[in-house]
C-alpha positions in Angstrom: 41.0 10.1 -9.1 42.9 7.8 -7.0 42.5 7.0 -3.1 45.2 9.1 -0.9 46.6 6.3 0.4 46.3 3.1 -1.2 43.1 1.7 -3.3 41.3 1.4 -6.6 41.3 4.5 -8.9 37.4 5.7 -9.6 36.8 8.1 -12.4 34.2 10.0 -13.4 34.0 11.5 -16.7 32.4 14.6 -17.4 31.9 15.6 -21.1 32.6 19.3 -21.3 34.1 20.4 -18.4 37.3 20.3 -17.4 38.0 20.2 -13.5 40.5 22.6 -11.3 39.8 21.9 -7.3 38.7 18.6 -6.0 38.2 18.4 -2.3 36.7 15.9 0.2 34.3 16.4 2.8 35.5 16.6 6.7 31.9 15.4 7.3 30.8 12.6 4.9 33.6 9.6 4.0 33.9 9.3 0.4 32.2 12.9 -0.6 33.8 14.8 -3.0 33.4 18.5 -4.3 35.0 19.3 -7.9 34.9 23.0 -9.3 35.2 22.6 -12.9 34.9 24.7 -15.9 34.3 24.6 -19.8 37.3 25.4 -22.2 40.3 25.3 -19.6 38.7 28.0 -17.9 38.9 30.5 -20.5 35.5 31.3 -21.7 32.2 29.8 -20.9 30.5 28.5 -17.7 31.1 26.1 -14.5 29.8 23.5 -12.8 30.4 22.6 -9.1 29.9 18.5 -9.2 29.2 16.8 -5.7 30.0 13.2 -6.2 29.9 10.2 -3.8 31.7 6.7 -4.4 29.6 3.7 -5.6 30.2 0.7 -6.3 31.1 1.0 -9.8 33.6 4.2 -9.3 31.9 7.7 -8.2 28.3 8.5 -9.0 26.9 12.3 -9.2 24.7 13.3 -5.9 24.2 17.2 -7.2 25.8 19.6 -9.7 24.9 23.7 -9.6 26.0 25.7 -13.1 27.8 28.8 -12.7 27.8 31.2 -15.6 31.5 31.6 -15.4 34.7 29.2 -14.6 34.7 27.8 -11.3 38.7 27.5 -10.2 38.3 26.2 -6.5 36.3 24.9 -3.8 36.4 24.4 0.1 33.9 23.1 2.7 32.1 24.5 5.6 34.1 23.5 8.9 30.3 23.5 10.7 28.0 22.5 8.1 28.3 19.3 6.2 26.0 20.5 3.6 27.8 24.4 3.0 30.8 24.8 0.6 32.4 27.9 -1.4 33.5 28.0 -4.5 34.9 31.0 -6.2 35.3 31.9 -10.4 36.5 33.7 -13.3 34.1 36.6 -12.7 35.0 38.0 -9.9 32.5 36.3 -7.0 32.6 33.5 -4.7 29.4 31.7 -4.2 27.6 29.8 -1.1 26.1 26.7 -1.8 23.8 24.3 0.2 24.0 20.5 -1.0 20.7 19.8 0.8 19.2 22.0 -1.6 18.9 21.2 -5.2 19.2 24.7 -6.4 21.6 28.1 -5.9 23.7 29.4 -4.8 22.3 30.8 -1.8 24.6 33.7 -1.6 26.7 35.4 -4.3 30.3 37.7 -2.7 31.8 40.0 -5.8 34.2 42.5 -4.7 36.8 41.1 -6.4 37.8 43.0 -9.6 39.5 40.2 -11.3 39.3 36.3 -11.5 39.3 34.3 -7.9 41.5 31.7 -8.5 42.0 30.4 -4.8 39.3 30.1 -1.5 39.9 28.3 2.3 37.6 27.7 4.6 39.4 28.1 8.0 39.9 25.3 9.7 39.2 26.4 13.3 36.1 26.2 14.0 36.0 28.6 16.6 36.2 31.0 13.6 33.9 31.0 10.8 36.5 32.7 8.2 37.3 32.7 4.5 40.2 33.9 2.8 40.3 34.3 -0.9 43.0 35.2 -3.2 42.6 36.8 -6.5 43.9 38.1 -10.3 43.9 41.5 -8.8 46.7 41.1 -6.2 44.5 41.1 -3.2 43.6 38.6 -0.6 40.1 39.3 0.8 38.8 37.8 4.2 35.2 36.7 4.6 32.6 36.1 7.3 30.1 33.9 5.7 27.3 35.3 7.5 28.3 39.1 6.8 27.5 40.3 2.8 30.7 41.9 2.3 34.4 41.4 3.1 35.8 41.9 7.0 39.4 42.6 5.2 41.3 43.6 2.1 45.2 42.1 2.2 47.6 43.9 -0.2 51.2 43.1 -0.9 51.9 40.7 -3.9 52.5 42.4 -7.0 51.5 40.1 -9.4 48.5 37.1 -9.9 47.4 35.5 -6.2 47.2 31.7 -7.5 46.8 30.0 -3.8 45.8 30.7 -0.5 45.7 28.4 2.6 45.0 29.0 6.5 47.3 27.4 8.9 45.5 24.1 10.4 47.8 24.9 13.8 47.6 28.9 14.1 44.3 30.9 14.2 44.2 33.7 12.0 47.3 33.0 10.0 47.3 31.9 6.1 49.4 31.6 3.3 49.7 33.0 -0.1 51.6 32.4 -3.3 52.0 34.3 -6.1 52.7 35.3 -9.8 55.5 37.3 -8.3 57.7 34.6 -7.0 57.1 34.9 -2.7 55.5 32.6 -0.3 54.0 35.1 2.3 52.3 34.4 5.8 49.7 36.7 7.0 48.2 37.4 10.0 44.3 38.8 10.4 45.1 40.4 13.6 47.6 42.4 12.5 46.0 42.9 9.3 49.2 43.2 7.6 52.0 40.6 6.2 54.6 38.5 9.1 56.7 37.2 6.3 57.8 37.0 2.5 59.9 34.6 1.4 61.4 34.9 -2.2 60.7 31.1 -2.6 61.1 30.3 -6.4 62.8 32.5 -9.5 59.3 31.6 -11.0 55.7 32.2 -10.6 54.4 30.0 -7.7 51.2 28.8 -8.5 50.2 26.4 -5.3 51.2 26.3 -1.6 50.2 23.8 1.7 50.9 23.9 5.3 52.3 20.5 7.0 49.5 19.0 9.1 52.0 17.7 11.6 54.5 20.9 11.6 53.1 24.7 12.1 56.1 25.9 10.7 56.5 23.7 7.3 55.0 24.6 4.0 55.6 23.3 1.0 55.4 25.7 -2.9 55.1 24.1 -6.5 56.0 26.6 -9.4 56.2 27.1 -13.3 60.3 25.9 -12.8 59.2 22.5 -11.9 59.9 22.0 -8.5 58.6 21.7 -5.3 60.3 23.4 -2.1 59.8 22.8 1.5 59.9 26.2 3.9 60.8 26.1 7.5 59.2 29.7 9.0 61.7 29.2 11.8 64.6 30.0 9.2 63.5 31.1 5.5 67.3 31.8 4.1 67.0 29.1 1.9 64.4 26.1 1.7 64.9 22.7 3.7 64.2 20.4 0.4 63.8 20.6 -2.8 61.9 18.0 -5.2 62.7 17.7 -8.9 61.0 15.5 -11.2 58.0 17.3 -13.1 58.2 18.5 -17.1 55.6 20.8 -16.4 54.8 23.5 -14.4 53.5 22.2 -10.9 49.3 23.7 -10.4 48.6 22.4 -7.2 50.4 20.8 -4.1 49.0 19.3 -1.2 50.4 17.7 1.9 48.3 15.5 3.7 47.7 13.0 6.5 48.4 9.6 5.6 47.6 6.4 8.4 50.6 4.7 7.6 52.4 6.3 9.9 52.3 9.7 11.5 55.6 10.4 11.3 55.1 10.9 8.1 53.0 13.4 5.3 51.7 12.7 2.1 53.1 14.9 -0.4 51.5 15.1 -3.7 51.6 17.5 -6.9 50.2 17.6 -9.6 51.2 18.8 -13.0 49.8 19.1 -16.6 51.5 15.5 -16.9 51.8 13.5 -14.1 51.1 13.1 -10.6 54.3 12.9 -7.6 53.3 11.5 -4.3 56.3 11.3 -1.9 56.8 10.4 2.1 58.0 13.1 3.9 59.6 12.5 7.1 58.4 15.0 10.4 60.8 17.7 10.6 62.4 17.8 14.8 60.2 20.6 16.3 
C-alpha cells in the first residue's frame, strides 16, 4: 500500500487472505479497513482487517472473520467506529471497531454474491446502496432490518456502486453488461445508461470536484471519463493496462485542486494520473 499522494510504501502481509477493498477512515488519519478473503474469493471465509500506521509500516488494531468472502467495505459518515462490509453469501454486515466482537447486525436479501457497498456521503442521510451478482441494487437504512428499495435494470453482474459526493440521493452503477447508469432514490428508477465500454465494466468513481464526471475501468483495458452533461461518446480515454482494470478511484490530492487523482488498479500494475478540472 502506498500513500495517495507522495510518501513511503507500508505493507502488511497477511498469510491467507487475499484483499479486495481497502478504504480509509473520514474520521481517524491513517485508519484503514481491508475486506479480504481466502482463495481469491472463491471458496472459504473472510476477514475484515482494521489496520493503523506505525512506525514500522501498518500494524493490526482489530480483525472480525466472516464465514464467507468479504469483496468490499465502506465507513459510517457519523460514526467513526461503524463500517459495512458485504460478501460472497449474499449479506452485508455492521460492524463496530470499539467492540472486539460481531458483527452487530447481519442484512441478506441478496440472492447472489454482494460484490459492491457505499456509504452515502451526506450526512443528512444515513443510506446504503449495495450492488450485487443478481442484477439488483438494494438501498439500505442502517437502522431499519430490511431494505428501503430494490433497483432493477442491469442485465448482467453489478460489480460497483457509488453515491454522488455532490447530489443527494443519486449513485452509480457498473456492470457485467457493458453501461454506466445513474440512479436516482427519489424517483426510484434509472436517469441514465450509458453504453460506456464493449466490455464488462467492473469499477466506476465520481470526480470530487465535478458532479457531472465519472470515470469506468473494464475487462478491455481502459479507463473512460463520462461527462453526464453529454454521454455520446466519453471525454477521455486512458490506455496502458494488460489486464483487466478491478477498481478505479478518483481522488483529492493537495497538490493542487485543480486537479484529481486518478488511480486504477489491475491484476498487474497500478496507473495514477493528474487529471485536469473539466470547465463547469
Amino acid at each position: 500500500m502506498s500513500a495517495v499522494c507522495g510518501g513511503p510504501a507500508r505493507t502488511l502481509r497477511v498469510p491467507g487472505r487475499h484483499g479486495y477493498a481497502a478504504e480509509f477512515s473520514p474520521y481517524l488519519p491513517g485508519r484503514l479497513a481491508c475486506a479480504t478473503s481466502q482463495h481469491y474469493g472463491i471458496a472459504g471465509c473472510g476477514t475484515l482487517l482494521i489496520l493503523d500506521p506505525d512506525e514500522s509500516g501498518l500494524r493490526l488494531f482489530r480483525s472480525f472473520d466472516w464465514n464467507d468472502g468479504l469483496f468490499d467495505v465502506t465507513w459510517s459518515e457519523n460514526n467513526e467506529h461503524v463500517l459495512i462490509t458485504c460478501s460472497g453469501d449474499g449479506s452485508l454486515q455492521l460492524w463496530d471497531t470499539a467492540k472486539a466482537a460481531g458483527p452487530l447486525q447481519v442484512y441478506k436479501e441478496h440472492t447472489q454474491e454482494v460484490y459492491s457497498v457505499d456509504w452515502s456521503q451526506t450526512r443528512g442521510e444515513q443510506l446504503v446502496v449495495s450492488g450485487s451478482w443478481d442484477q439488483t441494487v438494494k438501498l439500505w437504512d442502517p437502522t431499519v432490518g430490511k431494505s428501503l428499495c430494490t433497483f432493477r435494470g442491469h442485465e448482467s453482474i453489478i460489480y460497483s456502486t457509488i453515491w454522488s459526493p455532490h447530489i443527494p440521493g443519486c449513485f452509480a452503477s457498473a456492470s457485467g453488461d457493458q453501461t454506466l447508469r445513474i440512479w436516482d432514490v427519489k424517483a426510484a428508477g434509472v436517469r441514465i445508461v450509458i453504453p460506456a465500454h464493449q466490455a464488462e465494466i467492473l469499477s466506476c468513481d465520481w470526480c470530487k470536484y465535478s458532479e457531472n464526471l465519472l470515470v469506468t475501468g473494464a475487462v478491455d483495458c481502459s479507463l473512460r471519463g463520462w461527462d453526464l452533461r453529454n454521454v455520446r461518446q466519453p471525454v477521455f480515454e486512458l490506455l496502458g493496462h494488460t489486464y483487466a482494470i478491478r477498481r478505479v478511484k478518483m481522488q483529492s490530492c493537495p497538490v493542487t485542486q485543480a486537479r484529481s487523482r486518478l488511480t486504477a488498479t489491475s491484476a498487474s500494475w497500478v496507473q495514477a494520473i493528474l487529471l485536469p478540472q473539466p470547465p463547469e
